[in-house]
C-alpha positions in Angstrom: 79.8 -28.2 -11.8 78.2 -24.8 -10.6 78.1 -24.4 -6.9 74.3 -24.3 -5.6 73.4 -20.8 -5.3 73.0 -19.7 -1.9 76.6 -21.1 -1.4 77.6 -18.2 -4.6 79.5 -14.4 -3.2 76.9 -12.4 -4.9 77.4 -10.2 -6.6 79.7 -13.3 -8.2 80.2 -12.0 -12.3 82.8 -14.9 -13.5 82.8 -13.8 -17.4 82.1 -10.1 -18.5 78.2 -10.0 -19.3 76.3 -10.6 -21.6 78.5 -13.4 -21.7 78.9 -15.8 -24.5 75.7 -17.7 -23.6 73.4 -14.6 -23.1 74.7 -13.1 -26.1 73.4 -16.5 -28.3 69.8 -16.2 -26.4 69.6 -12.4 -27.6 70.0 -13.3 -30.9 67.3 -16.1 -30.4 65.0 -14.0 -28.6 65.5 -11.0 -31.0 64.7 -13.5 -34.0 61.3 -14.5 -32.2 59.3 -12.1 -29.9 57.7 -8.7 -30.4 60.1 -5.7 -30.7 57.7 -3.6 -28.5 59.7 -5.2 -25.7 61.7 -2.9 -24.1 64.7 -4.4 -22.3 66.8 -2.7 -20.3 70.2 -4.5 -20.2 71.4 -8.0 -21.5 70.3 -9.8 -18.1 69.4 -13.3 -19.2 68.5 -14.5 -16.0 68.0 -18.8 -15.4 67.5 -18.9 -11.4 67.3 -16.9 -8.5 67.3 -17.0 -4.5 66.4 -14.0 -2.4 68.2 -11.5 -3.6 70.6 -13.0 -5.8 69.9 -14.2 -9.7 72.0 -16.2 -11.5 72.4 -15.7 -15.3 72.8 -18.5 -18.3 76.3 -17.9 -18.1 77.0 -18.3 -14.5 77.1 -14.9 -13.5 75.6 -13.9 -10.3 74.0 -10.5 -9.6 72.6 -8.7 -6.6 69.0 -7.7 -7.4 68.0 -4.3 -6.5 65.5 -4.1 -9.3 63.3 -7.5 -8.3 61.6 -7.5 -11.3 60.5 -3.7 -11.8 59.2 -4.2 -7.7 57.8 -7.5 -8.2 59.5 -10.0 -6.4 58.6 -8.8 -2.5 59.5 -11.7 -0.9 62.9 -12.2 -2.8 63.0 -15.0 -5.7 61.8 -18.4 -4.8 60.9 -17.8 -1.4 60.6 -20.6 0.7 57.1 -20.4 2.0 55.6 -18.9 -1.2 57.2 -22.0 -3.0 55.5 -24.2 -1.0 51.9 -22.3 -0.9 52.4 -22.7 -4.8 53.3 -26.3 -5.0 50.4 -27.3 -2.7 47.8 -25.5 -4.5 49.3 -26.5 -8.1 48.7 -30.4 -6.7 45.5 -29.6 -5.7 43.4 -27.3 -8.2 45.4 -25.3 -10.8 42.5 -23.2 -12.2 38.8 -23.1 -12.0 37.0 -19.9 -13.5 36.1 -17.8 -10.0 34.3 -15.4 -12.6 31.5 -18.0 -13.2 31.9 -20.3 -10.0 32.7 -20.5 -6.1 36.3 -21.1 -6.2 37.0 -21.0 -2.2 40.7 -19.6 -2.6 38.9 -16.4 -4.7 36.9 -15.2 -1.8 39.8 -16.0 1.1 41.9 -13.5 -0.9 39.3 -11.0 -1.7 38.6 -10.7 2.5 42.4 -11.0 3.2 42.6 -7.9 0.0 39.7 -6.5 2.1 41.1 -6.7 5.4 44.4 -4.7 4.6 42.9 -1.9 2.5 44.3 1.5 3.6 40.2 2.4 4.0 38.1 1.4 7.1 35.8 -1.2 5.9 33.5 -2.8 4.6 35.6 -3.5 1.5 35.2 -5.8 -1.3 37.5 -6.9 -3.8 38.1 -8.1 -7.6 40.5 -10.1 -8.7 42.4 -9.8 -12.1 45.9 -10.8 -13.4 47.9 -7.5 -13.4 48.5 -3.9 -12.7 46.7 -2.7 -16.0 43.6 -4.9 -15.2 43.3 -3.6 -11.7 43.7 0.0 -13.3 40.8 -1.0 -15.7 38.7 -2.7 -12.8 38.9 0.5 -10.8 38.3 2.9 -14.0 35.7 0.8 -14.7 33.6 1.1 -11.5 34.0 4.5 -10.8 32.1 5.2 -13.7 29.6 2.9 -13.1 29.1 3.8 -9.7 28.7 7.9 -10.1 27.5 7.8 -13.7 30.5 10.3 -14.7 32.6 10.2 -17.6 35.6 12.2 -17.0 39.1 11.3 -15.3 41.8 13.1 -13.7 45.0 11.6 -13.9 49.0 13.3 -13.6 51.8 13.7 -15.5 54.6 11.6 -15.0 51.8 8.7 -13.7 52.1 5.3 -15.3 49.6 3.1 -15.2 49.7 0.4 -17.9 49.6 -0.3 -21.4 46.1 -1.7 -21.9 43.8 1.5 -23.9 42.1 2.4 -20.6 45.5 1.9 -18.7 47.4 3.7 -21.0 45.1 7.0 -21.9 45.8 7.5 -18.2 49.3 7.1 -18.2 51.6 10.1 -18.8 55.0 9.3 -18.2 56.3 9.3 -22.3 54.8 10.4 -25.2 55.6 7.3 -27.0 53.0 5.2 -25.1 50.6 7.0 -26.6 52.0 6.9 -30.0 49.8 5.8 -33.2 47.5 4.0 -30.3 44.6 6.9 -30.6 41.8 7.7 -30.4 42.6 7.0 -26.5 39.8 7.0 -23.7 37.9 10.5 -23.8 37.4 12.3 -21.1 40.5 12.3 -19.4 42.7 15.6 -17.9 46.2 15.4 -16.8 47.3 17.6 -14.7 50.9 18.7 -13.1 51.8 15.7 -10.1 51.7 17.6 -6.8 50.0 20.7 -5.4 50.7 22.2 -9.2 48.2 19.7 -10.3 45.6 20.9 -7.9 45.6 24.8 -8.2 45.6 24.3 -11.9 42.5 21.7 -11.2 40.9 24.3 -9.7 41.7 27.3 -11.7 42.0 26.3 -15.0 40.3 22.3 -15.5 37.1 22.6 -13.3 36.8 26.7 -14.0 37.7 26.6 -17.7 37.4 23.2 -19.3 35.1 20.9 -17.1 32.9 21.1 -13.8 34.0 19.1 -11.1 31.0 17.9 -10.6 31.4 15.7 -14.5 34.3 13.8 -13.2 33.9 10.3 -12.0 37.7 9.7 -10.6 41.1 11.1 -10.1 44.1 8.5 -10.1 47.3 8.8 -8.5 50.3 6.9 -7.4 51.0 8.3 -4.1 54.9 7.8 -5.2 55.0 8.2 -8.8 56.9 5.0 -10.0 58.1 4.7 -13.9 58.1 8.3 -13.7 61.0 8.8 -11.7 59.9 8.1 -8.2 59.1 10.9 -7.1 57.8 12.5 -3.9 55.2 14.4 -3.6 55.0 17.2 -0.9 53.2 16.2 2.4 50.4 18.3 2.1 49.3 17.0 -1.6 47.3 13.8 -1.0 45.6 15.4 1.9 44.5 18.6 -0.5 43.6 16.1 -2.9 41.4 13.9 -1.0 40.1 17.3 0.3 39.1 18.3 -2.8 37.9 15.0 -4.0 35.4 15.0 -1.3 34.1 18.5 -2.0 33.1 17.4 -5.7 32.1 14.0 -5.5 35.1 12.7 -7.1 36.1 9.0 -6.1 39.8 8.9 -5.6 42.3 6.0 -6.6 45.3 4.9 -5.6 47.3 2.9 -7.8 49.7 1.3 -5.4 51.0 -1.5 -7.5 54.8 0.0 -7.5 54.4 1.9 -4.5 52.3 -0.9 -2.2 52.9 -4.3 -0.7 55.1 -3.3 2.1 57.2 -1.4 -0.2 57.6 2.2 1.1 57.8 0.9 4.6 54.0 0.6 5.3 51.8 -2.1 3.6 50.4 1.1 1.4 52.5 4.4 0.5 49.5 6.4 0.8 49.5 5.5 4.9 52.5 7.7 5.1 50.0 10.4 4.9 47.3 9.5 7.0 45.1 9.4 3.6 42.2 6.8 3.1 40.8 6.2 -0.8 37.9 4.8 -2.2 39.9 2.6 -4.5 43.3 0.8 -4.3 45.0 -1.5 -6.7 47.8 -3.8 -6.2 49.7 -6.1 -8.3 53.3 -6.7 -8.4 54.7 -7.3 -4.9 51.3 -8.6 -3.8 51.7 -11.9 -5.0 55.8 -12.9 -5.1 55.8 -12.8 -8.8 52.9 -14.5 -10.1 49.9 -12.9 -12.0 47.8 -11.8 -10.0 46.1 -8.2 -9.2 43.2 -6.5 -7.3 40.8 -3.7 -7.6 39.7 -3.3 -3.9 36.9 -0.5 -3.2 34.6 0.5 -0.4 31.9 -1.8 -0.2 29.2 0.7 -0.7 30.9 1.5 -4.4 30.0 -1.9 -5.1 27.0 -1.5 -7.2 27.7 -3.3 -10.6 25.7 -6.5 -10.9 26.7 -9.7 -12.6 28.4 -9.5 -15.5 29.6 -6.1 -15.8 33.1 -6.9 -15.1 34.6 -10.9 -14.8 38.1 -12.5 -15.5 38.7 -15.9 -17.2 41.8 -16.2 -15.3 41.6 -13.2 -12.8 42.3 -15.0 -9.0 43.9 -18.1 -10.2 44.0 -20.4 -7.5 48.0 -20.7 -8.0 48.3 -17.2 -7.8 46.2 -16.7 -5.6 48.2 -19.2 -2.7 51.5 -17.0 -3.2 49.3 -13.7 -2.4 48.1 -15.4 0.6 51.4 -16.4 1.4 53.4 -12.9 0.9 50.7 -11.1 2.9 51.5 -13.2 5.9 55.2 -13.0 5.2 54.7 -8.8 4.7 52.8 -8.9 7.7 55.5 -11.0 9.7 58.5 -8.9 9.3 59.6 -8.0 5.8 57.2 -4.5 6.0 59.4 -3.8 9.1 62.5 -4.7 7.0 61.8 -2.7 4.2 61.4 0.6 6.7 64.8 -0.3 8.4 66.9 -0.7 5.3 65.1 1.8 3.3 66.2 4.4 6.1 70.3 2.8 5.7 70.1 3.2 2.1 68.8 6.8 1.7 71.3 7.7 4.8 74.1 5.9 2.9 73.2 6.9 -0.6 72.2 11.0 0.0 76.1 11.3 0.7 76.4 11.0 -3.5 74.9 14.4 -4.1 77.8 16.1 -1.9 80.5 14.3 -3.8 79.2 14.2 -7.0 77.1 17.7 -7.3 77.7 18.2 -11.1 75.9 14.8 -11.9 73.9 13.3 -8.4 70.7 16.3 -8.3 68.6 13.9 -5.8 68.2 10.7 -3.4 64.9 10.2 -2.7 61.9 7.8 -1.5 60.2 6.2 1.6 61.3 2.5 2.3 63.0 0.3 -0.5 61.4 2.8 -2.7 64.9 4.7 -3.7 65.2 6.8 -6.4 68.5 8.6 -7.4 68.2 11.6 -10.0 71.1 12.6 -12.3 71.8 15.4 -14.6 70.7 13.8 -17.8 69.4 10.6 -19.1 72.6 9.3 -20.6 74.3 9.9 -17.1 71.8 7.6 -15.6 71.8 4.9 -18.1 75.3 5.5 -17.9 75.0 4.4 -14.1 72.8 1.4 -14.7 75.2 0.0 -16.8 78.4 0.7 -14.5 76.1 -1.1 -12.0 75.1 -3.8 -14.3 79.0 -4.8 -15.1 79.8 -4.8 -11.9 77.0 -7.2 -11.1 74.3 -4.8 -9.3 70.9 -4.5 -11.1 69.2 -1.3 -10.7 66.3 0.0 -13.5 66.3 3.4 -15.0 63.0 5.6 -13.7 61.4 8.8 -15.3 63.8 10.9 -17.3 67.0 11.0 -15.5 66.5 8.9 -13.1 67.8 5.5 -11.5 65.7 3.3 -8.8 66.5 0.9 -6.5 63.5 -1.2 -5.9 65.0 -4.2 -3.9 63.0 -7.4 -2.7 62.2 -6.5 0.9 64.0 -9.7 2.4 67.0 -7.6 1.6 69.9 -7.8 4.6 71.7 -5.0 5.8 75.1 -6.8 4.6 73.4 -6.9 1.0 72.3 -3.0 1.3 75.9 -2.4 2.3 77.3 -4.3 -0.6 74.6 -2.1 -2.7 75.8 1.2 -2.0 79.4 0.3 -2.5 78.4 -0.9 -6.2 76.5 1.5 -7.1 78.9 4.5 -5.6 81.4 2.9 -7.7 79.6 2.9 -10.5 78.7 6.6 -10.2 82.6 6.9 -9.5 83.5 5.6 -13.2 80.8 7.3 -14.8 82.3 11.2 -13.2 85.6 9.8 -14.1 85.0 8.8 -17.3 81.8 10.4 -18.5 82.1 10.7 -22.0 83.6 6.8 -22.2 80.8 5.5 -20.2 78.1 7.1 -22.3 79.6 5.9 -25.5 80.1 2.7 -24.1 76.1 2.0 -23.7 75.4 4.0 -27.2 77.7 1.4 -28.7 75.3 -1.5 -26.7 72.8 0.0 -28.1 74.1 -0.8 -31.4 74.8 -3.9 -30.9 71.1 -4.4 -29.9 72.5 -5.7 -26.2 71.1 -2.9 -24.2 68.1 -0.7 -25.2 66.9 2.6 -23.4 66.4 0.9 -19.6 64.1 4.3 -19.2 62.0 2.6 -21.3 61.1 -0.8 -19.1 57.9 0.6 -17.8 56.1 -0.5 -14.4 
């Protein structure tokens, strides 16, 4: 019999994955569900406790990709578990669209409450990332009768058509999807973007006065998580201001306690008009928020609803991983981030020919290589030896633990993941061919790919 997990060494990898098991689930799933999937390793995971997931074949991993930043709190957390099971015995859905649904409104004024923007603030509910990106696309052009959008390159934002006309992180997204959304200019991410803004968008293509928003992840996520320089949001909200532009910040990779403060954009002293959260917010469940100035609030009934948005399930493990942010895991997620990044920037010393950066704020990490195969080359050496990480941007790998994360677990992180970059300098050509021949086998697909 398998011992329980939390008595399990993790990383624990008792048969090479994908082991036998995983590699007859593949071959199910592959027979079954849409190829627009994109997987990044053969992971078939069954159960998981804090920080550790356990795969069909028995395999334990340490999780330093928590579900492309989803799983805040760690997997199955205690008190989220709980919050969950006593609101699933008690009401498991009731449209808060079209009725008073109690739960709805504690969230929204909890949502409220810990916006990065003084108050009043009111918020809607949805089910993801996408559908807070649409929410908050939605009423900005309701609100100043605009049409236009600014977003950047390298931003990802979803893969619904509003969501994904604003994302520019690959050119594949947009593939054989247009027309997209009109109206919307992408720009270089950082100052770049803004002096070509000003020179060349508002000058040349567009007054500033025509647009009705400009979105930004204040660390750019999927696209390689990257850093802007300090003085960029405060130029941006500058310049926002001077034309009437509402600014949004998509925070659902970069918020939630995640950076080391409950919103990355707090690290600059920035207030929007607009934030949206998903991911982190709620554990792991569905759940996801447009939260705006109360003032913007000028849509009446109807223009924008949710059959399912603010679940009362979901909604119970938000409630429950705010308090649990709030009580110590934000403070966590500074303190370790700061261990990591010290123990990690080491790699670009030692390995200068393949390790270019090690950056981030919090358990926000990213490590940049030379090339994409050398850091899908790295995720793999990682993912053998039982350490999941998650490809980011173009060369690019990101560690994006859950913030319950211990500084024994960190430790045990770095010492993976330097060993992995260790076999891959030794051994580059080997490694490379060893994913390209995963590939193949359909086992592993582009982990670059994955999205979020």
């Amino acid at each position: 019999m398998t011992p329980p997990l939390q008595a399990r060494t993790v990383p624990d990898i008792v048969t090479a994955p994908p082991g036998p098991k995983a590699r007859a689930h593949i071959e199910f799933d592959h027979a079954w569900t849409s190829p627009s999937l994109p997987r990044a390793y053969p992971i078939v995971p069954v159960r998981g406790l804090g920080c550790a997931v356990e795969d069909i074949d028995g395999n334990v991993f340490l999780d330093f990709a928590a579900g492309i930043a989803v799983n805040s709190t760690g997997h199955s957390h205690p008190e989220v578990v709980a919050a969950i099971q006593r609101q699933a015995a008690e009401l498991q859905h009731f449209s808060a669209s079209d009725f008073y649904l109690p739960i709805y409104a504690e969230a929204a004024a909890e949502l409220a409450r810990i916006a990065p923007m003084r108050g009043p603030n009111r918020a809607f509910i949805g089910n993801s990332g996408a559908e807070a990106v649409e929410a908050g696309i939605k009423l900005a052009k309701y609100h100043t009768k605009r049409q236009n959008l600014v977003a950047f390159l390298g931003g990802f934002h979803g893969r619904t058509m509003g969501a994904v006309s604003l994302t520019a992180s690959k050119a594949k997204y947009h593939a054989h999807f247009g027309p997209l959304l009109p109206g919307v200019y992408h720009v270089p991410f950082g100052n770049e973007g803004l002096d070509e803004l000003e020179r060349r968008v508002f000058k040349r293509l567009m007054p500033g006065d025509e647009f009705a928003a400009v979105i930004v992840e204040p660390i750019q996520g999927e696209g390689g998580y990257v850093v802007p320089e300090d003085d960029f949001l405060p130029r941006l909200r500058e310049l926002c201001d001077r034309h009437g532009i509402l600014l949004i910040a998509d925070e659902v990779q970069s918020g939630a306690g995640r950076t080391g403060k409950m919103w990355a954009i707090q690290h600059w002293d920035v207030e929007p008009d607009i934030v949206l959260t998903a991911k982190g917010i709620g554990s792991g469940m569905p759940v996801g928020a447009m939260v705006a100035r109360s003032d913007l609030m000028t849509w009446g009934p109807g223009a924008h609803g949710s059959t399912y948005g603010g679940n009362p399930v979901a909604l119970a493990a938000l409630l429950a991983t705010i308090g649990l942010l709030e009580g110590g895991l934000i403070a966590n997620a500074a303190i370790r981030g700061r261990e990591l990044l010290d123990a990690l920037r080491p790699l670009v010393a030692r390995h200068p020919d393949l390790v270019k950066d090690v950056r981030g704020k919090g358990l926000m990490i990213g490590v940049q290589f030379d090339s994409g195969d050398t850091a899908e080359a790295v995720q793999m050496q990682a993912f053998d030896r039982g350490l999941l990480v998650l490809e980011a941007g173009d060369d690019c790998v990101r560690m994006s633990p859950p913030l319950v994360v211990s500084q024994a677990e960190a430790a045990t992180a770095v010492r993976i993941f330097t060993e992995a970059v260790e076999a891959v300098a030794a051994h580059r050509p080997e490694a490379v061919a060893a994913v390209e021949q995963a590939d193949e086998r359909g086992l592993a697909v582009q982990g670059v790919e994955a999205g979020g």
